[in-house]
C-alpha positions in Angstrom: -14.2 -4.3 -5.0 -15.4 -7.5 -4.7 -18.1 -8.5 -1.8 -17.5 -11.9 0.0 -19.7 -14.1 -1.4 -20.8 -18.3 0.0 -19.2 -20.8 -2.0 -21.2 -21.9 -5.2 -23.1 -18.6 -5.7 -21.1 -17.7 -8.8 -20.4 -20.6 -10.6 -19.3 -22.7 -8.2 -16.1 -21.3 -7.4 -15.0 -19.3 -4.1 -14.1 -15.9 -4.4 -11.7 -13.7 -2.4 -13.4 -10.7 -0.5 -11.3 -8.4 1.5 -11.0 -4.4 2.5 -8.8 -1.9 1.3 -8.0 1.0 3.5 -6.5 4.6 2.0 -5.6 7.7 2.2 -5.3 10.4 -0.1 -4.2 14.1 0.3 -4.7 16.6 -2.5 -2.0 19.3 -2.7 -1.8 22.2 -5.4 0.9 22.1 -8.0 3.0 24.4 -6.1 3.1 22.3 -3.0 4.2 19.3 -4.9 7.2 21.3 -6.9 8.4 23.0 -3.8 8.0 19.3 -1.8 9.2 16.7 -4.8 8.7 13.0 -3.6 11.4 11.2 -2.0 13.7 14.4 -1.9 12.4 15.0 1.8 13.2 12.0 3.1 16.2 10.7 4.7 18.8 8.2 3.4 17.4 4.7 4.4 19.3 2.9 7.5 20.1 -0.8 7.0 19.8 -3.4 10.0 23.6 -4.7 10.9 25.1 -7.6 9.8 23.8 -11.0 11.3 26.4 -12.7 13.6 27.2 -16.0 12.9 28.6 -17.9 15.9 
């Protein structure tokens, strides 16, 4: 990760700083065979149609 840094203290050029947030859970391999990703999620449900008047 990169630390904000003032303008011109590497070479002259600004750099982009910023955080990064996560979270990880560690499962055993049975866990993630009986729990597969995606297969325990429901089907996605699209917005309706825009109306055009």
């Amino acid at each position: 990760m990169i630390a904000p840094q003032k303008q011109g203290e590497i070479r002259g050029e600004d750099l982009l700083g910023g955080k990064l947030e996560a979270e990880f859970s560690l499962i055993t391999a049975e866990e993630a065979e009986q729990n597969p990703v995606g297969k325990a999620r429901e089907a996605p449900q699209p917005l309706d149609e825009p109306k055009f008047d």
